[in-house]
C-alpha positions in Angstrom: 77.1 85.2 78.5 75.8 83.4 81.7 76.6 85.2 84.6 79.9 84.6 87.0 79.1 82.8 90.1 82.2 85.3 92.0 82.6 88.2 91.1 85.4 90.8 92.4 85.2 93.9 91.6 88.4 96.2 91.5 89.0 95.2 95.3 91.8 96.6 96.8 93.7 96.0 100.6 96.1 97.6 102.7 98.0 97.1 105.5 99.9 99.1 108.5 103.0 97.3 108.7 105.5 98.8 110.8 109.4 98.1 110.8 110.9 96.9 114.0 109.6 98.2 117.6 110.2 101.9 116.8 110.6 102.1 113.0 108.2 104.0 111.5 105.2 102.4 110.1 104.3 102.0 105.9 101.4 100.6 104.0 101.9 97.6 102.2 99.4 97.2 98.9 98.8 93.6 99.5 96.2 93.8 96.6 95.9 96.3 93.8 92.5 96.8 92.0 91.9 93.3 90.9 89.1 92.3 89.0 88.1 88.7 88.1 85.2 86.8 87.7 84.6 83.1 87.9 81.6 80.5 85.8 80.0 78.1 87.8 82.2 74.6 87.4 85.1 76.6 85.9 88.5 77.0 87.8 90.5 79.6 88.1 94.2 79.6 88.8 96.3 82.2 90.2 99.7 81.9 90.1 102.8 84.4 91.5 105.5 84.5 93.8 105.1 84.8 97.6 104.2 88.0 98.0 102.1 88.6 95.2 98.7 89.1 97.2 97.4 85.1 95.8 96.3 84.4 99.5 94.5 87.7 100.4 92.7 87.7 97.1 91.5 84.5 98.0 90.4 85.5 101.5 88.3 88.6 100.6 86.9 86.4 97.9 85.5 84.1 100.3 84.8 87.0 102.7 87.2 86.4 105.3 88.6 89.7 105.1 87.0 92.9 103.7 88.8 95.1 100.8 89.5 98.3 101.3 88.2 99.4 97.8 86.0 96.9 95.3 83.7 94.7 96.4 83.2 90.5 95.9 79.6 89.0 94.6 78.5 85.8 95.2 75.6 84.4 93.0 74.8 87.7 91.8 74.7 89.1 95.4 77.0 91.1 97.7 79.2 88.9 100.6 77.0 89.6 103.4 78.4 91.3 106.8 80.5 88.8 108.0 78.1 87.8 111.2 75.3 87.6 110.1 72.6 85.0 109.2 72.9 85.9 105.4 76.8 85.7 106.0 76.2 82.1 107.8 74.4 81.1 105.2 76.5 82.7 102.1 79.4 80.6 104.1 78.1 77.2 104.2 78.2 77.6 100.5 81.8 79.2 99.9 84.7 76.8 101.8 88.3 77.1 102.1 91.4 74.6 101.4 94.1 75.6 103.4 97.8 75.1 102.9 99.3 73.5 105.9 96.4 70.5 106.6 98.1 69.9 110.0 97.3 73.3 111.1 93.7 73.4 109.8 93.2 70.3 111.7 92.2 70.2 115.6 95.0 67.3 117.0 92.6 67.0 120.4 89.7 65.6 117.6 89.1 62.7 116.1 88.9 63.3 112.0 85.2 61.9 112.0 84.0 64.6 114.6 85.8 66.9 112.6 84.3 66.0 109.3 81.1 66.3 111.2 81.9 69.5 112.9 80.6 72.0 110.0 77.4 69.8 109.8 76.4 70.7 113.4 77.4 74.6 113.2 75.1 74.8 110.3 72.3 72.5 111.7 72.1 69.9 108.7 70.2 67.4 109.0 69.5 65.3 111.8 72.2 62.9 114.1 71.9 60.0 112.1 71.8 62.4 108.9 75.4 63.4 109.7 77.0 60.1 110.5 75.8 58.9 107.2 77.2 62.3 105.6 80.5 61.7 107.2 80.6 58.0 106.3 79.6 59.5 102.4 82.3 61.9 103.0 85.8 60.0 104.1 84.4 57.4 101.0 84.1 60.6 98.2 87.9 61.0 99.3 88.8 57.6 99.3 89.1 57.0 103.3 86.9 54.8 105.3 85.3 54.5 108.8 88.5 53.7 110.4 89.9 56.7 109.4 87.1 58.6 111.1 88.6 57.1 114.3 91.7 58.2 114.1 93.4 61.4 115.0 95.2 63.8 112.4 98.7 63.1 114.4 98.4 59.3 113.1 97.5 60.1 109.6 99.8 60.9 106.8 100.1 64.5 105.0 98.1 63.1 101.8 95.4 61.2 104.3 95.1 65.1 106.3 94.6 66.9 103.2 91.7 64.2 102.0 90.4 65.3 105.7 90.8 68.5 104.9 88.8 68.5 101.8 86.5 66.2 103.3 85.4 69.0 106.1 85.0 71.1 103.1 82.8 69.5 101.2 80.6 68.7 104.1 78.0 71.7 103.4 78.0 70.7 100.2 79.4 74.1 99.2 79.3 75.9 95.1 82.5 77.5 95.8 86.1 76.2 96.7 89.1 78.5 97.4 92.4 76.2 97.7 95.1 78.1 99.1 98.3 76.4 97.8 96.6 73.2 98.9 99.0 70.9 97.6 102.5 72.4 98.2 103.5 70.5 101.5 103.1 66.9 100.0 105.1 64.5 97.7 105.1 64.7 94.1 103.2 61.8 94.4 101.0 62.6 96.7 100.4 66.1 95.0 99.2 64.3 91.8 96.7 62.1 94.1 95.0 65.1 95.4 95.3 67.0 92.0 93.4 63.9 90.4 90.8 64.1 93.5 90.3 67.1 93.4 89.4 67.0 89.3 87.1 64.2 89.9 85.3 66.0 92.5 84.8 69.2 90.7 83.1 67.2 87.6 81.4 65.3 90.2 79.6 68.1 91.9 80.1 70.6 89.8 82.6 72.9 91.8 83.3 76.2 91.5 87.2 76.7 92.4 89.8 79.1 93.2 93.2 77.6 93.0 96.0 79.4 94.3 99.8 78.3 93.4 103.3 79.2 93.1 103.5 75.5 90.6 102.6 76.4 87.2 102.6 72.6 86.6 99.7 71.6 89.3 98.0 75.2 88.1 98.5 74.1 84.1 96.8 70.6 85.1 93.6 71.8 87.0 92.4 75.5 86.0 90.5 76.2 82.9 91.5 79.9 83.2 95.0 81.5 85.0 95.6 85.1 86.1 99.1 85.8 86.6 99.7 88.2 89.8 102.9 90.7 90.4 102.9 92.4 93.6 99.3 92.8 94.2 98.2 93.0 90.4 97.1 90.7 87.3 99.8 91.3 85.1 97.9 88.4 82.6 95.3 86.8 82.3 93.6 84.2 79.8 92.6 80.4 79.2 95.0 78.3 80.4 96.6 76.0 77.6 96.6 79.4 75.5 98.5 81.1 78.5 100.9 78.6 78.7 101.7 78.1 75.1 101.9 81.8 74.2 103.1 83.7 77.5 102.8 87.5 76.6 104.2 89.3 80.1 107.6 89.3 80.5 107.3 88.0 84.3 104.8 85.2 82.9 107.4 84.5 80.0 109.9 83.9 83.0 107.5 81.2 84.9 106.5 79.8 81.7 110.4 79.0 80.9 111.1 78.0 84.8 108.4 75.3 84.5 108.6 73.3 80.9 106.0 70.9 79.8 106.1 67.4 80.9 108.1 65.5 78.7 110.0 68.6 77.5 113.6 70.2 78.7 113.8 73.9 78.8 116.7 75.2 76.9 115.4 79.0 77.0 115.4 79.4 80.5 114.6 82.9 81.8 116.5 83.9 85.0 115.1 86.7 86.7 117.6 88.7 88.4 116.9 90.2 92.1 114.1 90.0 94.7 111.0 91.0 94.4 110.2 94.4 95.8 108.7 95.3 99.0 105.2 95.8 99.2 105.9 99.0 101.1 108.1 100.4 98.7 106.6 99.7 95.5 109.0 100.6 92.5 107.2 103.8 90.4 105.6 102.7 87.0 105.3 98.8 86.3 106.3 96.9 89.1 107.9 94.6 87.4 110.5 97.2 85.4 113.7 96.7 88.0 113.8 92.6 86.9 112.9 92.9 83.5 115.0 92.5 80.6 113.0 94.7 78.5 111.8 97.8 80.7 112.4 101.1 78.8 111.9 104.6 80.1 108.5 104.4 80.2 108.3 101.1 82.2 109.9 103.3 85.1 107.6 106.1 84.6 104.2 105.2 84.0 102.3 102.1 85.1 100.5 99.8 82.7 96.5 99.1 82.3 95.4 95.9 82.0 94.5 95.7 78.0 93.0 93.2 76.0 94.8 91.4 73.1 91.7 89.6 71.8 88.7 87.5 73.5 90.8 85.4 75.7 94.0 87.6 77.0 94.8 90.8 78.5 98.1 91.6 79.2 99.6 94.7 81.4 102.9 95.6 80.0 103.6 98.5 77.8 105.5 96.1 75.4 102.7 94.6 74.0 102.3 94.9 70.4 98.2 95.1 69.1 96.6 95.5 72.1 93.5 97.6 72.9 91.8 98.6 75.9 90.1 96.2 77.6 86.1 96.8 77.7 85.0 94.7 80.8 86.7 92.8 83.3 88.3 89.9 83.7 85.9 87.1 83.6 
């Protein structure tokens, strides 16, 4: 089996979160113990509600922020301390997609200098070099020169994300994390980016980690989907399988909330309540005060993530057949 290009390794993060100016102060388990790993040119989704830990998971995977627990590997070797000139270099290959283009973007800029910005921080190539690179660039995302002159504030939310994605690719990077990157745009627009972003991964040969609250968008571009509840993978397998043949109760719910195109849901799963705060984390599975099945033991003793065969594992004490899972997700 060829080695994962990431790899996290039961990483784990906390945070001081205190309530109000003089309430007293809890820890919130943004992320429990997860474990993935991801093959070069593969993509995996992770899907949840807000909450779930989706965009921390992705931060520490990239190395923005450091677990608490676990560790992340990148091309068989540790994240570097962030800092340093193994870190700078480990970075130039590992870029991020945010959400909100608008706010990744500098308004005071035009989009060509932007484009061009990671180019100079990393010392690529020479001046010339990078003018051709960003001319190469705006053209991969299906912009042009006069684009490049223009400031974000006179493009549209589909044009800034094309920027956005642009600047990424600049370094040429092996690694993509897209942090809900196509939840502020149109429909329309959404399946533009979608298809881009498809093209570009067979294109170069991406690896990606796509983060989403849209099963639909998540169903369309990952090979592979883990399934997050309040800091843990509560599934995890490949992605048509997933979605045919939802095991987890909470992933049964999603499954049901988002049909398959062409198809009305008439089994519709309504989840009843919130989820629960972070800081007060219900005792056994996390998922036992919303779901229709939860017995005694739900509420009493939390379940491991086991494996139901080759391609899923499955944390829920209902599962019929399962057996313990003998490696990591990957």
């Amino acid at each position: 089996m060829t080695a994962p290009l990431v790899e996290v390794l039961g990483i784990s993060r906390t945070y001081r979160m205190r309530s109000g100016l003089f309430g007293r102060a809890a820890s919130v388990h943004a992320v429990d113990g997860l474990s993935f790993g991801i093959a070069k040119g593969e993509t995996l989704g992770i899907v949840g509600e807000s909450g779930s830990g989706k965009s921390t998971t992705g931060r520490m995977a990239l190395g923005l922020e450091s677990p608490d627990q676990g560790s992340v590997r990148f091309d068989g070797a540790p994240i570097a301390t962030p800092g340093s000139s193994a870190w700078r270099v480990q970075r130039a290959r590992m870029q991020m997609i945010f959400q909100d283009p608008l706010g990744a973007l500098d308004r005071r800029l035009s989009v060509a200098d932007q484009i061009r910005e990671p180019l100079d921080i990393h010392k690529i190539g020479t001046a010339a070099e990078r003018d051709d690179r960003v001319h190469e660039l705006l053209q991969s995302v299906d912009l042009n020169d006069s684009h490049g002159r223009r400031y974000p504030g006179a493009l549209s939310g589909g044009q800034r994300q094309r920027i956005v994605l642009a600047r990424a690719l600049a370094t040429r990077p092996d690694f993509l994390v897209c942090d809900e990157p196509v939840s502020a745009l149109d429909v329309s627009i959404q399946a533009q980016v979608v298809n881009l972003l498809i093209d570009l991964q067979a294109r170069l040969g991406l690896t990606m980690l796509f983060i989403s609250h849209d099963l639909r968008v998540v169903r369309q571009i990952s090979r592979k989907v883990a399934v997050m509840y309040l800091g843990r993978i509560v599934e995890y397998g490949d992605a048509d399988d997933l979605f045919a043949r939802p095991q987890h109760p909470y992933t049964q719910a999603l499954v049901s909330a988002s049909p398959a195109p062409g198809r009305r849901s008439t089994n519709r799963i309504v989840l009843t309540g919130d989820p629960p705060n972070p800081a007060a984390r219900p005792s056994g599975c996390a998922f036992h005060p919303r779901c229709r099945h939860a017995t005694a033991r739900c509420a009493a003793e939390a379940p491991q993530l086991v494996a139901l065969d080759d391609q899923r594992q499955v944390a829920c004490h209902l599962t019929t057949g399962a057996r313990p899972k003998t490696q990591d997700a990957a």
